[in-house]
C-alpha positions in Angstrom: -12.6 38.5 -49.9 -10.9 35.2 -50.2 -7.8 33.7 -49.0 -6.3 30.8 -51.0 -3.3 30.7 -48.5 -2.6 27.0 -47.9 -2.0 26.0 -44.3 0.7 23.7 -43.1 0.1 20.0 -42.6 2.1 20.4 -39.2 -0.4 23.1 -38.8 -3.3 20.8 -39.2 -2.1 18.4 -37.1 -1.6 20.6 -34.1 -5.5 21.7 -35.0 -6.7 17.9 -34.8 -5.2 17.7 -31.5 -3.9 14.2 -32.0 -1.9 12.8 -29.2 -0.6 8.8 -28.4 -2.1 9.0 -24.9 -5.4 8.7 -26.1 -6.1 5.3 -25.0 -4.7 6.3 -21.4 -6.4 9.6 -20.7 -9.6 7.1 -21.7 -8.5 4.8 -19.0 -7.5 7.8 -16.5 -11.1 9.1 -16.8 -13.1 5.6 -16.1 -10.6 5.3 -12.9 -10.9 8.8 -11.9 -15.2 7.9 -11.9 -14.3 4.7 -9.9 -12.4 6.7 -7.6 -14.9 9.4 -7.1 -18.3 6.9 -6.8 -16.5 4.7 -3.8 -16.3 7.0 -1.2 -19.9 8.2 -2.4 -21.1 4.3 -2.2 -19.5 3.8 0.9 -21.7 6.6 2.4 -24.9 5.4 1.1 -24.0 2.4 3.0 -23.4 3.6 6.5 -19.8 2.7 5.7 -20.8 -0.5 6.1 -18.3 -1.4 3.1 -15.1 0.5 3.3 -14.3 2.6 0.4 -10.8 0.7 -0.6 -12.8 -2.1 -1.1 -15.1 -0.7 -3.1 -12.5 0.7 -5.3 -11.0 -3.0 -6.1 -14.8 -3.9 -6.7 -15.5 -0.7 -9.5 -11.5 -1.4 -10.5 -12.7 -4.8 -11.5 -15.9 -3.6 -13.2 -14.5 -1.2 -15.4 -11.3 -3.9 -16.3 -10.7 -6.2 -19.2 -12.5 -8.9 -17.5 -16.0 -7.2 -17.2 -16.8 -3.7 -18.7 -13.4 -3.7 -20.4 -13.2 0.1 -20.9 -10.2 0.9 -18.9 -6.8 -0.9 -19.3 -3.1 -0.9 -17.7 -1.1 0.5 -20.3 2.6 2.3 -19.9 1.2 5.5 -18.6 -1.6 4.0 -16.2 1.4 1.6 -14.6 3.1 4.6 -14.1 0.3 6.3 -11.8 -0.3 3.0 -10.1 3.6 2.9 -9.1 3.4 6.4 -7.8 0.6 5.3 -5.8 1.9 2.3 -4.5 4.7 4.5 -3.6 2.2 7.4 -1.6 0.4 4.7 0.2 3.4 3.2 1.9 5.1 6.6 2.4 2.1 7.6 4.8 2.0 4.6 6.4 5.9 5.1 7.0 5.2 8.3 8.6 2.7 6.5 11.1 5.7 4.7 11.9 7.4 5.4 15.6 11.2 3.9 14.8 11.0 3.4 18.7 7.9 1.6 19.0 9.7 -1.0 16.7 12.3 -1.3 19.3 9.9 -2.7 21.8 8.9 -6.1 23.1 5.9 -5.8 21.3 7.7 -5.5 17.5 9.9 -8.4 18.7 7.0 -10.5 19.3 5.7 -9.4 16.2 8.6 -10.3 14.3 9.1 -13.6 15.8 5.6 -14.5 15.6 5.2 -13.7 11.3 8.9 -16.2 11.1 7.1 -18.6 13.0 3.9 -18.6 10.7 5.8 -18.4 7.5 7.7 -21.3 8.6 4.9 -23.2 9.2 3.1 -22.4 6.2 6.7 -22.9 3.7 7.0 -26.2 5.2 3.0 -27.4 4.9 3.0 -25.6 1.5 6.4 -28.2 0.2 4.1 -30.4 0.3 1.2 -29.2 -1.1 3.4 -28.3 -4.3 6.6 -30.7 -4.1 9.1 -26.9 -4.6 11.0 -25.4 -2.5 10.3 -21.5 -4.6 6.9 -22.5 -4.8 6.3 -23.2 -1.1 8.4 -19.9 -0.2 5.8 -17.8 -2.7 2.8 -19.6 -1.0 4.0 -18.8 2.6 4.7 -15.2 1.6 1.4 -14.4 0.2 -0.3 -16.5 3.3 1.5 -14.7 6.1 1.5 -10.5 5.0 0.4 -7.6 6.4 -1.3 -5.0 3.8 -0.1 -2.0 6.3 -0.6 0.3 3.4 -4.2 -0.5 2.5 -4.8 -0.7 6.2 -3.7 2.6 7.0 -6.3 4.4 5.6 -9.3 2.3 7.1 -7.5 2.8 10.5 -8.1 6.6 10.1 -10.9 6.3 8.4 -12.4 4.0 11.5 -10.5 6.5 13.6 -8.6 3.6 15.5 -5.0 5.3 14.6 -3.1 6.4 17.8 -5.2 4.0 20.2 -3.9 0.7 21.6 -5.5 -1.2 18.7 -3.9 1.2 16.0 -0.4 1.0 17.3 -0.9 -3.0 17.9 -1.6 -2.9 14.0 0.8 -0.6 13.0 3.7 -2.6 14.9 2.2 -6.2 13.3 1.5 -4.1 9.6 5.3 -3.1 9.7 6.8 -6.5 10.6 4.3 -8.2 8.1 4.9 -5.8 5.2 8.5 -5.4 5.9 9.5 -8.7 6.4 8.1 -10.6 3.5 9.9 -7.9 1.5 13.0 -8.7 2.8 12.4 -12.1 2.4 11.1 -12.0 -1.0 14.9 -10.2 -1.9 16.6 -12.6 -0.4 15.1 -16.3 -0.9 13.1 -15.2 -4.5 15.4 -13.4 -6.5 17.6 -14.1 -9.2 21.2 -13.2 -7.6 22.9 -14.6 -4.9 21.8 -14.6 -0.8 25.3 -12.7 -0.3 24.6 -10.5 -3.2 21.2 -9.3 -2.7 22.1 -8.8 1.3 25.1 -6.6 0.1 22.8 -4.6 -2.0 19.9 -4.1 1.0 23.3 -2.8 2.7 23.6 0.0 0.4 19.5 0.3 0.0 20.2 1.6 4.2 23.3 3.6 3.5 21.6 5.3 0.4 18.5 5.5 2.7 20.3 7.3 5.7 22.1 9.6 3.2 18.9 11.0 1.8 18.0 11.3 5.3 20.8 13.2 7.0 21.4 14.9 3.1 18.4 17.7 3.8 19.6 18.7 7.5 23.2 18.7 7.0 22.5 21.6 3.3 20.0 24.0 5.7 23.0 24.3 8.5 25.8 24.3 6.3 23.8 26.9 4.1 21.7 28.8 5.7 19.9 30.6 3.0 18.8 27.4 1.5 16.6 26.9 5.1 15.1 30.2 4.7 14.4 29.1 0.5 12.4 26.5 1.7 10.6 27.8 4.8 9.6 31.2 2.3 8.2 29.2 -0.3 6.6 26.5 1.9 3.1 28.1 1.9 3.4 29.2 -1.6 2.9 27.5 -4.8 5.9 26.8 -5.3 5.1 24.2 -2.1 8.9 23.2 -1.4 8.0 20.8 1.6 5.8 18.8 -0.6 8.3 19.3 -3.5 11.3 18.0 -1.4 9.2 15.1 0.3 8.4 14.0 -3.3 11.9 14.1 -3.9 12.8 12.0 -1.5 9.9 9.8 -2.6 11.5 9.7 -5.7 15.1 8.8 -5.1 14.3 6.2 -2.6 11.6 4.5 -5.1 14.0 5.2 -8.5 17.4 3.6 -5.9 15.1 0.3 -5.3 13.8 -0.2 -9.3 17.5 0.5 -10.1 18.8 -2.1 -7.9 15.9 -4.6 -8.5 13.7 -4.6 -4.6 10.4 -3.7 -4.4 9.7 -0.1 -5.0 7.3 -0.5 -1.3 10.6 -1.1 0.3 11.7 2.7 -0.7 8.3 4.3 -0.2 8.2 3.1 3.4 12.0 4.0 3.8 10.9 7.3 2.8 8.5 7.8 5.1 10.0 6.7 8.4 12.6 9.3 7.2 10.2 11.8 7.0 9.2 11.1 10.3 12.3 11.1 11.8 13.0 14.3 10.2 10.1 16.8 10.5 9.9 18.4 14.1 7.0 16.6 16.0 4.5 19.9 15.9 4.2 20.3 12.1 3.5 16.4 11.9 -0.5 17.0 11.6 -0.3 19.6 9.7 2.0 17.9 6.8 -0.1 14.9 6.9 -3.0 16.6 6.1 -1.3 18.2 2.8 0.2 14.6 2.0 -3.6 13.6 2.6 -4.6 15.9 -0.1 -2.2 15.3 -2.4 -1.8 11.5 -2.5 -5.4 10.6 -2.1 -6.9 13.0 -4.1 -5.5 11.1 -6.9 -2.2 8.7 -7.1 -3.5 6.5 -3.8 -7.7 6.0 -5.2 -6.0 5.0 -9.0 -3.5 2.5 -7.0 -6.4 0.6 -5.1 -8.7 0.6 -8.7 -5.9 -0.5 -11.0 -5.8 -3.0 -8.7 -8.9 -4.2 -9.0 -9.1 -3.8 -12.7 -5.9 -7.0 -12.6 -8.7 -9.2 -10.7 -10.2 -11.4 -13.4 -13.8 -12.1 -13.0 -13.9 -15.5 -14.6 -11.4 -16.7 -12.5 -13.6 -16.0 -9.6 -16.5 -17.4 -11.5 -15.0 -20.5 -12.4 -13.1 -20.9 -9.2 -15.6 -19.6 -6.2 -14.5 -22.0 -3.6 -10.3 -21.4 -4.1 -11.1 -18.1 -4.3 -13.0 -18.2 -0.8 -10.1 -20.5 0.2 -7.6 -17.8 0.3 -9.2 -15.6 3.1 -9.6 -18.4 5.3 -6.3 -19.3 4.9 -5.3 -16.5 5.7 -7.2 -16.1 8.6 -5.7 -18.9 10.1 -2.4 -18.5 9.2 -1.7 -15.0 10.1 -5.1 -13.9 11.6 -5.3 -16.6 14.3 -1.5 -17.2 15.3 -1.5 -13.0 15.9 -5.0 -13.6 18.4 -3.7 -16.2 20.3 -0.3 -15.2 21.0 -1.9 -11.7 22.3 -3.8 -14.0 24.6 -1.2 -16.6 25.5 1.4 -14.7 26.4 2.9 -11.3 27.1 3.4 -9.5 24.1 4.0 -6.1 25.4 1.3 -4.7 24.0 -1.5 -2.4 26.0 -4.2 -4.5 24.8 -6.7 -5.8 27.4 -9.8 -7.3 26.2 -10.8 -10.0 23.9 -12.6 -7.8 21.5 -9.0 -5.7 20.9 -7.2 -8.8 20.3 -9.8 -10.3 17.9 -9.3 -6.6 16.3 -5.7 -6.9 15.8 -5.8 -10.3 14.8 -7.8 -9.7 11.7 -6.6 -6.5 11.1 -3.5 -8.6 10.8 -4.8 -11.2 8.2 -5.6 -8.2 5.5 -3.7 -8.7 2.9 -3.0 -8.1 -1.0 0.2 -5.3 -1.7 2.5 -8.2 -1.1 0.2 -10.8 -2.5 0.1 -9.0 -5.8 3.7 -8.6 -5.7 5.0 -12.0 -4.9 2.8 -14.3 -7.1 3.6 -11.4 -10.1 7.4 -12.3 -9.3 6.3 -16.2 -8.8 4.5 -15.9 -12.3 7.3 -13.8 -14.1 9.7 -16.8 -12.9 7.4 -19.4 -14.2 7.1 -20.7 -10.4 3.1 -20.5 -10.3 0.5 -20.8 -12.8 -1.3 -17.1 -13.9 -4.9 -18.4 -12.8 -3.5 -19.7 -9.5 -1.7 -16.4 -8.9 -5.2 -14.3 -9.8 -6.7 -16.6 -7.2 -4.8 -15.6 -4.6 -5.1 -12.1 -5.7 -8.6 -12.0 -6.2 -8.7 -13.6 -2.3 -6.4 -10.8 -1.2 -8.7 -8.5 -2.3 -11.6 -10.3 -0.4 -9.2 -10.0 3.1 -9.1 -6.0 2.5 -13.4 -6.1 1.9 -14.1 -8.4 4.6 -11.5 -8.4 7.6 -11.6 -4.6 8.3 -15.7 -4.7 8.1 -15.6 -7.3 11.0 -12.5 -5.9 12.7 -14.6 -2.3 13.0 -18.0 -4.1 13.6 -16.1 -6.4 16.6 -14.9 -3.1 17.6 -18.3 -1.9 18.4 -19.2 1.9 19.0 -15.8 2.9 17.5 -17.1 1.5 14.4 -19.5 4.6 14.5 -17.3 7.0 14.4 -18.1 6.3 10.3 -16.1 9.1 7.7 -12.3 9.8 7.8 -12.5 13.2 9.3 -15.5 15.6 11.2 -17.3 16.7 8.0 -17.8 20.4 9.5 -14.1 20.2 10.1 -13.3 19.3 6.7 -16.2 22.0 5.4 -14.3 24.7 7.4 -11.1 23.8 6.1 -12.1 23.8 2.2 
């Protein structure tokens, strides 16, 4: 029997399985293997090298400047935004809004104005401009509370006098060079961009209030989302995306940094959900972000770092984490031992902790020479120096934080193995 009936080109087409994402599902699948062989690396080393630094390392291996089989198209930018955006909303929920009420955040606060001061006036004139010294004293004086927030709970230091010295000095030094990147960097006017942070809050506080004020004025919508909370239709995790969402989508739209929503959003959440269910929703945001969006973040990352920079520029490169050590690390370890800061911390060991806890850097680094670059106010290879040293803070000032730390460095792995066994 024979059929002579001719199929539709459409129809062949759909057969081939041709699709314009080729190029990025590529990509997706070389990140995905970077993101999978850190944590296994970091175990065959005693966790001597902390997975997120190993996922810059592979990022930068498999990028355009070594291996060059992974790149950062459309679709791959759209992941790493996402997990830009689910690293800063868990370290938002870590947040205590009262614990930045204290003497401890005003320290904090007063001690990063002081260092960026410092460092925008020595940095005039290293480079003779004012935009060019603000950029410089930015990306010197930052916090990288996102990055750090999984190597706290991975070195199990969250919730101890260390971890909330970090958390307070991570907020202030992610926060504030945010704010101060609006207001001093951007194109529109001081009174402008303050008058749109303004709205940022009251859009902010909306979205928070928004969710209470629908489950008591309609009750059934309460019960909706309790029902289906364990189900899969998951509508806490749908609604905290949501929120995710708007906050993130409000700052693109009015031209902030996207971190500045993402960490709104999750000081919301913690403000919101009832203090008992707190462990249990962070370890389903746990699951869902770094299974995937948070690991792709951290190795896109590295993929940006160009190795012939480094090559050609060791010593500058080396330069940057020094600097920084001195101009964030250091001025955070002696005021903890100078003075009363109002933090709980005793010894000299915790201070030296906090203090280069402090000086890891590279979310804001990345964005602030990107903007400098973008605005033709610093070179590309001096901005991917100071990125590539950013990513040297995160691999070396955690390792000596935890090793300074002593016997809690031990306490290697982010969670009891036989508790994580049980729970799979």
């Amino acid at each position: 029997m024979h059929f002579h009936a001719a199929l539709p080109t459409d129809a062949l087409l759909l057969a081939a399985g041709s699709t314009e994402n080729t190029n990025s599902l590529v990509s997706f699948a070389w990140i995905m293997a970077a993101a999978l062989l850190a944590p296994l690396v970091s175990y065959m080393l005693g966790y001597r090298l902390p997975s997120v630094a190993l996922l810059l390392i592979f990022g930068m291996i498999i990028g355009p400047s070594v291996l060059d089989v992974a790149a950062e198209d459309e679709g791959i930018e759209m992941l790493k935004e996402l997990g830009v955006g689910a690293l800063f909303l868990l370290a938002g929920f870590e947040i205590q809004i009262s614990t930045l009420k204290t003497k401890e955040a005003g320290t904090a606060l007063s001690t990063w104005a002081i260092c960026a001061l410092a460092c925008g006036v020595g940095a005039y004139f290293l480079v003779d401009n004012v935009p060019g010294a603000i950029v410089v004293a930015l990306a010197l004086t930052s916090t990288a509370l996102g990055t750090l927030t999984p190597m706290l709970k991975q070195d199990r230091i969250l919730g101890t006098k260390v971890g909330n010295s970090v958390m307070i000095h991570g907020a202030i030094g992610e926060v504030a060079p945010i704010t101060a990147m609006a207001l001093l960097l951007g194109t529109r006017s001081t009174l402008t961009t303050m008058i749109i942070l303004l709205l940022f809050i009251i859009i902010a506080v909306a979205v928070a209030i928004m969710p209470g004020a629908i489950a008591t004025t309609i009750p059934w919508v309460k019960a909706a989302f309790i029902s289906g909370a364990g189900s899969t239709n998951q509508t806490i995790l749908r609604l905290i995306i949501l929120i995710l969402a708007i906050l993130m989508a409000v700052t693109a739209v009015f031209e902030l940094d996207i971190v500045l929503g993402a960490f709104a959003a999750g000081i919301i959440l913690n403000r919101i959900i009832p203090d008992e269910f707190h462990r249990r929703l962070e370890h389903r945001l746990d699951v869902v972000f770094y299974s995937m969006l948070i690991p792709v973040f951290f190795v896109v990352s590295g993929m940006s770092i160009n190795w012939d920079t480094i090559a050609n520029n060791p010593w500058k490169v080396l330069g940057i984490p020094a600097l920084i050590l001195v101009t964030r690390g250091l001025p955070v370890f002696l005021r903890e031992n100078v003075a009363h800061t109002g933090s709980d911390i005793e010894t000299f060991r915790e201070r030296l902790q906090v203090g280069l806890y402090s000086a890891t850097g590279l979310p804001i680094i990345v964005a602030v020479t990107t903007l400098a670059v973008n605005s033709k106010i610093m070179e590309p290879e001096n901005a991917s120096i100071f990125v590539s040293g950013g990513a040297l803070t995160v691999a070396i000032f955690p390792l000596l934080a935890s090793l300074v730390g002593g016997k809690k460095s031990e306490k290697s792995g982010e969670e009891d193995p036989q508790e994580n066994a049980k729970e799979l």
